[in-house]
N, C-alpha and C positions, 0 to 999 in steps of 0.2 A: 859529755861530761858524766861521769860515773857518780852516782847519791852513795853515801856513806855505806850501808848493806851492801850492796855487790861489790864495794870495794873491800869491804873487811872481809867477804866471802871468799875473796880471792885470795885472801890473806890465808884462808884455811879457819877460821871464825866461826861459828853459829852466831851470825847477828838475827834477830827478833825486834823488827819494826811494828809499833803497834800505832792504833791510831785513838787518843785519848776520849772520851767524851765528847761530843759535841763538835769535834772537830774531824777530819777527813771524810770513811766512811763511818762511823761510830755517833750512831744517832743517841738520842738520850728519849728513851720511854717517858714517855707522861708521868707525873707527879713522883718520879723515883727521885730520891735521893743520890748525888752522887757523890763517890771520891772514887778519884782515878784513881790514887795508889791502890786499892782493893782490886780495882779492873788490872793494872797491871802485876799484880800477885798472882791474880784469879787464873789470867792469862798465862804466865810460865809454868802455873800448877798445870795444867792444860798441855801445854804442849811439852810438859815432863822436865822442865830444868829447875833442878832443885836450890844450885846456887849459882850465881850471875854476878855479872859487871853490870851498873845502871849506865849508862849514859843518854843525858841530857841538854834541851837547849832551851832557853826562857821557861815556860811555863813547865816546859819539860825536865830543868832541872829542879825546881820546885818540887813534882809527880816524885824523881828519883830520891828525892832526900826525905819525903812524907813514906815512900814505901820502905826506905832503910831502916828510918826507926821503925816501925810495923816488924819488920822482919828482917833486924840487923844483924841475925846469927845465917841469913841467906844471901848475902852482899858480900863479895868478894874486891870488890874495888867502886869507889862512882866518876864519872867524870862529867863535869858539870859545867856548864856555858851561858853566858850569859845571863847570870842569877843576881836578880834582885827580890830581897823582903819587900814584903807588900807596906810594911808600914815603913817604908823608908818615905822620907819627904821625895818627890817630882821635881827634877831641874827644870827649869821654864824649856827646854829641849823637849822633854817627854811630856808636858803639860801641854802642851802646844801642839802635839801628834794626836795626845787624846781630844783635847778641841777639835780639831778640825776632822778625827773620825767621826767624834758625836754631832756636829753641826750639821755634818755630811749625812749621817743617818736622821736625825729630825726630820731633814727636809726630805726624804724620800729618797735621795738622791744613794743609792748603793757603789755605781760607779766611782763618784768622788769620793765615797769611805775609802774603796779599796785604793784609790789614786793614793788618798795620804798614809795610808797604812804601808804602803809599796816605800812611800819614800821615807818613811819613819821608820824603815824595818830593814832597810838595804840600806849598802856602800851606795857612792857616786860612782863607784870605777863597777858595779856590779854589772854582767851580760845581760842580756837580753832573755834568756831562757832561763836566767834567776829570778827575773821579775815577773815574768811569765808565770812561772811555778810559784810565788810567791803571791799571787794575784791570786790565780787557782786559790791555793790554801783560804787566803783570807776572805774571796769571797764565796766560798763555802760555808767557814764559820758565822761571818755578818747573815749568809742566807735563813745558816740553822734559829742565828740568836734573834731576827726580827721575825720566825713564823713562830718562835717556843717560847723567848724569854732566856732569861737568863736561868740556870737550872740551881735548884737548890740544893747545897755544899754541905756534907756531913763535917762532924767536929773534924778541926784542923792536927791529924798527930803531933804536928809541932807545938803545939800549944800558943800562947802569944807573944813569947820570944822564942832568944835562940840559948837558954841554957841548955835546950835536950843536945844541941847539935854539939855543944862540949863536950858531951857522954860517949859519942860514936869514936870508936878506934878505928873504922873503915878506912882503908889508905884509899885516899881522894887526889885527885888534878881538878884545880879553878881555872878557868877561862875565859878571856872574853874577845873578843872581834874588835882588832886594831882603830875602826873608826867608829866602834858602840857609840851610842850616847855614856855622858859622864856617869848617871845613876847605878850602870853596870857594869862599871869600873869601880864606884865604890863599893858594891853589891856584894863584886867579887872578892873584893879587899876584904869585906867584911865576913865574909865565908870563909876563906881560906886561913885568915886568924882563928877563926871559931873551931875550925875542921884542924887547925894544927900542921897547913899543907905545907906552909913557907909560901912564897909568892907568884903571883897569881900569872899565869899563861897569859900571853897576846897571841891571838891567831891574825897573823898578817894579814893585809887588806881585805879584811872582812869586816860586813857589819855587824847588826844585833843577830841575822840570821847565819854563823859563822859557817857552819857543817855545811848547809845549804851555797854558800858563795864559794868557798874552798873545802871542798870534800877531800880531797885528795890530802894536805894540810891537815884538816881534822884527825881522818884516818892513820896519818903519821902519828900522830900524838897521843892519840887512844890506842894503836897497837904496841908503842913504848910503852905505854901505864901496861899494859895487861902484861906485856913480857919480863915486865919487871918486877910484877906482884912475886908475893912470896911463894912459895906450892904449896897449897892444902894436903 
């Protein structure tokens, strides 16, 4: 099964996979303050692309819309999955995944964090090599977050709502994974009003981790937004 970058590579693409804070290989320095969107700023100054496509998925479409406003004169499109506000209320679905990760972590138990994270983060119809990879992922992050803590977050661009996200003229795509939990379903309902998209994408039998369950699917629907965009 082909991850999203070498399938958009194949597309003729420069995709740019980056790995956020705290998570894959992307350690977090002692007492540094973080925000990822600087890191990913910091990173395409680096490797020389002046202006880009964001695309994101959970916390990563978050990272994408905190670095648009930052630097919305360098975003050429976003495409966005899986996006919930942090102050949206928790349906007893997603309150019940965080339970049982934190239960699972008190007790020492790591294994059983990432068991209920696997299955609060994937479809039922998901492979075996999604879960597989998806396990990887999470228990790398739970490894970082029980030997550091949880790191501390510079002021949020966004502010404490979503009036800035009215201000952005970026042509955007919302998404979410046919069998999300409902929170990112409303998430996205609620972004894509804000963003001005019209409504919001289903990525077919996918979960909360869509790009990851259907790459192939995702890639479809991110190479349509980019071919579509206007020409600079």
């Amino acid at each position: 099964m082909g991850r999203p970058p070498a399938l958009l590579a194949d597309a003729g693409l420069r995709a740019i996979a980056l790995d956020l804070p705290g998570h894959g290989d992307a350690l977090v320095p002692a007492d540094r303050e973080v925000a990822p969107w600087t890191d990913v700023l910091d990173t395409l100054d680096h490797l020389g692309a002046d202006r880009f496509v964001l695309a994101g998925n959970s916390l990563g479409a978050l990272v994408a819309l905190q670095a648009t406003v930052t630097a919305p004169e360098r975003v050429e499109g976003l495409v966005l999955v899986g996006y919930r506000p942090h102050d949206q209320p928790a349906s007893p679905r997603l309150q019940a995944a965080w339970d049982a990760e934190r239960a699972a972590l008190a007790a020492g138990d790591l294994d059983a964090a990432v068991t209920a994270g696997v299955e609060a983060w994937t479809s039922a119809g998901a492979t075996d090599d999604v879960r597989a990879h998806a396990a990887r992922m999470l228990r790398g992050q739970l490894t970082e977050q029980l030997a550091h803590g949880e790191p501390s977050l510079a002021a949020d661009p966004l502010g404490e709502g979503t009036t800035v996200l009215r201000t952005l003229t970026v042509p955007a795509l919302v998404g979410v994974g046919e069998h999300d939990m409902p929170d990112f379903f409303e998430g996205g309902e609620g972004l894509a009003r804000d963003l001005g998209t019209g409504e919001t994408v289903v990525v077919p039998a996918a979960g909360h981790l869509a790009p990851l369950e259907q790459p192939s699917a995702f890639c479809t629907l991110l190479l349509d937004f980019v071919r579509r965009l206007p020409e600079q």
